[in-house]
N, C-alpha and C positions, 0 to 999 in steps of 0.2 A: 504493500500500500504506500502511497505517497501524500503524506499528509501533510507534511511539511514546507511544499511548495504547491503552488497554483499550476492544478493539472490543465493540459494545452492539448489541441487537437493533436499536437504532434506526439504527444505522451501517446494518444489514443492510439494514434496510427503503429506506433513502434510494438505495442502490446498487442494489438489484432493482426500485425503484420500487414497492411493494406497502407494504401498515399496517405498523405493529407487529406487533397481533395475529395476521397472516396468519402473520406469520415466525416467532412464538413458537409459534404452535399447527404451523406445519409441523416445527420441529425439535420438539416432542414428538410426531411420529407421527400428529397426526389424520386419520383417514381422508377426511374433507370436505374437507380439501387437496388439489389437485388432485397426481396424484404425478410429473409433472414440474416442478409449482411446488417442491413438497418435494426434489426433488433437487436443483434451483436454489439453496435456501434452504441445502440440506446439502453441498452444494461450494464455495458460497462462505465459507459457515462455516468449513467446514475451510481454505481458501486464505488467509482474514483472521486464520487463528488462535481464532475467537471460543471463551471458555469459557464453559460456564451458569453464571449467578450461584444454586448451588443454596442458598446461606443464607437469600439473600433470597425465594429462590421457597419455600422452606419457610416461613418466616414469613409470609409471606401464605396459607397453607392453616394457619400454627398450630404445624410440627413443625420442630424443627431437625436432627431426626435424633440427635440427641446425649442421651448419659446421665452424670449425675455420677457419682461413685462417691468418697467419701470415709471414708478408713482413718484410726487411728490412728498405725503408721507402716509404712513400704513393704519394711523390712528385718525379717521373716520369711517363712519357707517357707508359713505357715500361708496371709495375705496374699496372699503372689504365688498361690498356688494358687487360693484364690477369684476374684482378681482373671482368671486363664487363663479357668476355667469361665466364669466370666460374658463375659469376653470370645468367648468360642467361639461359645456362645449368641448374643450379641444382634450376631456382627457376621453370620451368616447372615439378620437382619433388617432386615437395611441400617443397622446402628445403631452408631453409632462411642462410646465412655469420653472421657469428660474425668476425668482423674483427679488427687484433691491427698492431702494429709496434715494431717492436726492436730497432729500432734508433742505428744501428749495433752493440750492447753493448749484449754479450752475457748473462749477470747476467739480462737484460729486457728482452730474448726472454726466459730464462727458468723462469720467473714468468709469462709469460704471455702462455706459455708452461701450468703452474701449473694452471693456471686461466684457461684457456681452458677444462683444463682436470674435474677440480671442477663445473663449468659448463656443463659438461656429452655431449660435442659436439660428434658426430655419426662420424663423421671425423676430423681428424687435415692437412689443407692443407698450407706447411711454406715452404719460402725459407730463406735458413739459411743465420744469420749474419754472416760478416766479422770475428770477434772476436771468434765463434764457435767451442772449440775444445773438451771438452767434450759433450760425449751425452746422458748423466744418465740423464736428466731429460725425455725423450722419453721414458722411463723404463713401466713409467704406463700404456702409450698406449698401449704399445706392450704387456703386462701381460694380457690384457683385448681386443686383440686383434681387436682394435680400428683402422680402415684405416688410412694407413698414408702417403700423396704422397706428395713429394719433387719435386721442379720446379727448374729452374736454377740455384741456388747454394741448390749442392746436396752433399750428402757423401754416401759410401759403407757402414757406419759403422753402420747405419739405415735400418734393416730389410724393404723395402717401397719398393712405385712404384714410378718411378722418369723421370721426363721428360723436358729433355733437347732439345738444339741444340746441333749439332755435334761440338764444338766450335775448336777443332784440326782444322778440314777443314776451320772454318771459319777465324783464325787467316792464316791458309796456304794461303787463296785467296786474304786476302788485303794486306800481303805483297809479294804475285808475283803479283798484281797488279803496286805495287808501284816499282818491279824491275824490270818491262814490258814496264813500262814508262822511266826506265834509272836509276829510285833512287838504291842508292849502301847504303849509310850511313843511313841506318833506326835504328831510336830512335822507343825501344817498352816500351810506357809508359802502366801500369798497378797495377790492383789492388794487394791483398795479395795473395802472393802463396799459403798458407794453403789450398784453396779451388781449387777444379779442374776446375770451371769454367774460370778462370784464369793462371791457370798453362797447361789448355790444349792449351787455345789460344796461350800461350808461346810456346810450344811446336811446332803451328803450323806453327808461325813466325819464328823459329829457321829452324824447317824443310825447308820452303820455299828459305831460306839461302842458306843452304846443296843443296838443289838440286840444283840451279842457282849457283855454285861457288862461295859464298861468305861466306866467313870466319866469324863465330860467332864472335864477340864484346861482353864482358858479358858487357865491360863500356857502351854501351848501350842500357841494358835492367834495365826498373826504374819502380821498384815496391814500388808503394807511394800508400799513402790514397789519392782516388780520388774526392778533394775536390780544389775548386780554390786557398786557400793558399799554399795548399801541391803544386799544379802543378805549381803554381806561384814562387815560391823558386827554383822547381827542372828547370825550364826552365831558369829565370836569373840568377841564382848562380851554375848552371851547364853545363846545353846543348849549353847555348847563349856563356859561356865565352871560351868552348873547342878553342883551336890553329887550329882546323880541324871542323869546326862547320858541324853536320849533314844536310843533306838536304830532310831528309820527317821525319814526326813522324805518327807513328798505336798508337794509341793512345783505349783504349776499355773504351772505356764511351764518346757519342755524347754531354755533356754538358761539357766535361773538352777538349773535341777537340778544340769546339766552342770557349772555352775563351782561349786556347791558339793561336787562330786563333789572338783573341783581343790582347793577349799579343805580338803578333810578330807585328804586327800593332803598337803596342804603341813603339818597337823598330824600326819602319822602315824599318822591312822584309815586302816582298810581300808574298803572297800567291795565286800560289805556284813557283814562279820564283824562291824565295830564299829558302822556305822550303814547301814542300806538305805536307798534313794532313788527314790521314785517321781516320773515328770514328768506333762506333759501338752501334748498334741498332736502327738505321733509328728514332731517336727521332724527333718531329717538330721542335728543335731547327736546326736542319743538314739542314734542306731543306730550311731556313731561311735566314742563312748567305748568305754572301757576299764574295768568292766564297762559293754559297755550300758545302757540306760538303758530298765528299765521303762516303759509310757506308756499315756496313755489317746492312739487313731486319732483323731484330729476329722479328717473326710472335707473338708478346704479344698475341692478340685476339683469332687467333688459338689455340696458349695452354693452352688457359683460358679452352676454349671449350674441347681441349681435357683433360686436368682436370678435367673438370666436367664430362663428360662420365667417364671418368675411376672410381670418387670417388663415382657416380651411380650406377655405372655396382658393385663395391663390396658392399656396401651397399644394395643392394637388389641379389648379391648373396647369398646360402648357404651355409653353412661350418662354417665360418669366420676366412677364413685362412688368415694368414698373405700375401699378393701379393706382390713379390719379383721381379720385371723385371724393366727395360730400354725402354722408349718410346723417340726416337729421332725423332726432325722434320727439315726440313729443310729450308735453308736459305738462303741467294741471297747476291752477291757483288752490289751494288747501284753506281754507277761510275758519280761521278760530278765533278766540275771545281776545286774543293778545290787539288785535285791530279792529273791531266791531267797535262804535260806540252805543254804549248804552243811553237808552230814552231818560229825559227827565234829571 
């Protein structure tokens, strides 16, 4: 017996007396094997312990089986949700996630970019960091024409398939929600413009403005890192202290709603008597609070799923053309007490 080292086809072959190749092509099943040689080949296998080296036998056909998937970080419901769908998806295709984080630091997503790539994944599926404005390191994919789909924060400047929410429409619906109810002074707190996932929702909060007759405010539109010290500062050192204090905030992130929810609490605002608060993304933290928390649905699971078909469907097409389109899904205003005003 040989226990001691990692038994190899060629072990196999030395001990049956028969090639390599016979032994290789008997444990994959071919039929030209004679099938008592195959059972020979498949008993001693099992008795030596032998494993298939399936890394190496994929890269000599080209596939490792493996997909990247790179997030900005892994601690939202939004995230794990996509990350479920897509997993559902591609492991019915024999297809295993390697998965990392950027920690929105654009120098981590292009090493882990380069890590991905030196690991020979069959796909690369990322939604880009905050920081993201070059995009040379995507260079290699694209020369080896490598699939490449972008999710929610996406750019043009990446030949891919990208799939989004409509996020225009969705920033349009929570603030005529909140001008439906009566609110005039809306605060749109948000992330970095650089990316459109955030400059559309702008876009569709301003819009919603324009149509309803009310006059843009750039003083309040607050594009901070959405993090509870950044929103903590811009809310007592800005919005609380205005001579005209607003009376709703759209706020796009369900966890920095939530703790502004806390912060108007710790000042002695009601919610939403003194100020309404809309989120975004229907996280478990929104349906939690005390009032709940308004929100626009982003369908995470959905586009996990739909990720996975798509990075399928090129992967086992032919050609391997670069696939260059827009897959939009759609998404739902969630209406709760945190923005309803009450009568009376």
């Amino acid at each position: 017996m040989m226990n001691n080292k990692e038994i190899t086809i060629y072990d196999l072959a030395k001990q049956l007396n028969l090639s390599a190749t016979t032994v290789s092509r008997g444990l994959r099943g071919y039929e030209a094997i004679n099938k008592k040689t195959r059972l020979r080949i498949e008993q001693l296998a099992t008795e030596l312990g032998y494993q298939r080296n399936k890394f190496a036998s994929n890269l000599r056909v080209q596939r490792t089986h493996t997909i990247g998937v790179i997030v900005p970080k892994l601690n939202s419901l939004f995230i794990s949700s996509v990350l479920s769908g897509i997993e559902k998806i591609v492991n019915k295709a024999n297809y295993n996630l390697i998965i990392s984080q950027s920690f929105e630091k654009e120098l981590k997503e292009k090493n882990n970019v380069q890590t991905m790539f030196n690991s020979r994944v069959d796909a690369l599926i990322i939604s880009l960091s905050t920081e993201t404005e070059d995009f040379g390191h995507f260079d290699g994919f694209l020369k080896k024409k490598i699939p490449i789909i972008l999710f929610d924060r996406v750019t043009d400047q990446i030949p891919s398939t990208k799939v989004v929410i409509d996020n225009f429409r969705a920033g349009y619906i929570a603030t005529e929600h909140l001008i439906m109810q009566g609110y005039k002074d809306i605060v749109h707190i948000t992330g970095s413009m650089t990316h459109s996932v955030y400059k559309d929702r702008f876009e569709g909060y301003r819009k919603a403005l324009d149509q309803y007759g009310i006059a843009f405010d750039p003083s309040l539109m607050l594009s901070v890192e959405l993090t509870e010290p950044a929103l903590r500062t811009v809310l007592l050192n800005d919005v609380l202290k205005r001579d005209r204090r607003p009376d709703a905030l759209f706020i796009t992130n369900d966890s920095c709603a939530a703790i502004a929810q806390v912060i108007l609490g710790e000042e002695g605002l009601s919610v939403p008597d003194d100020m309404a608060i809309v989120g975004f993304n229907n996280d478990l933290i929104s349906r939690v609070t005390s009032p709940a928390i308004t929100t626009i649905h982003y369908p995470g699971y959905e586009m996990g799923e739909t990720i996975g078909e798509l990075v399928i469907e090129q992967l086992t097409a032919e050609g391997g053309q670069v696939v260059n389109k827009t897959v939009i899904l759609d998404s739902d205003l969630l209406v709760r007490s945190s923005s309803v005003r009450r009568n009376g």
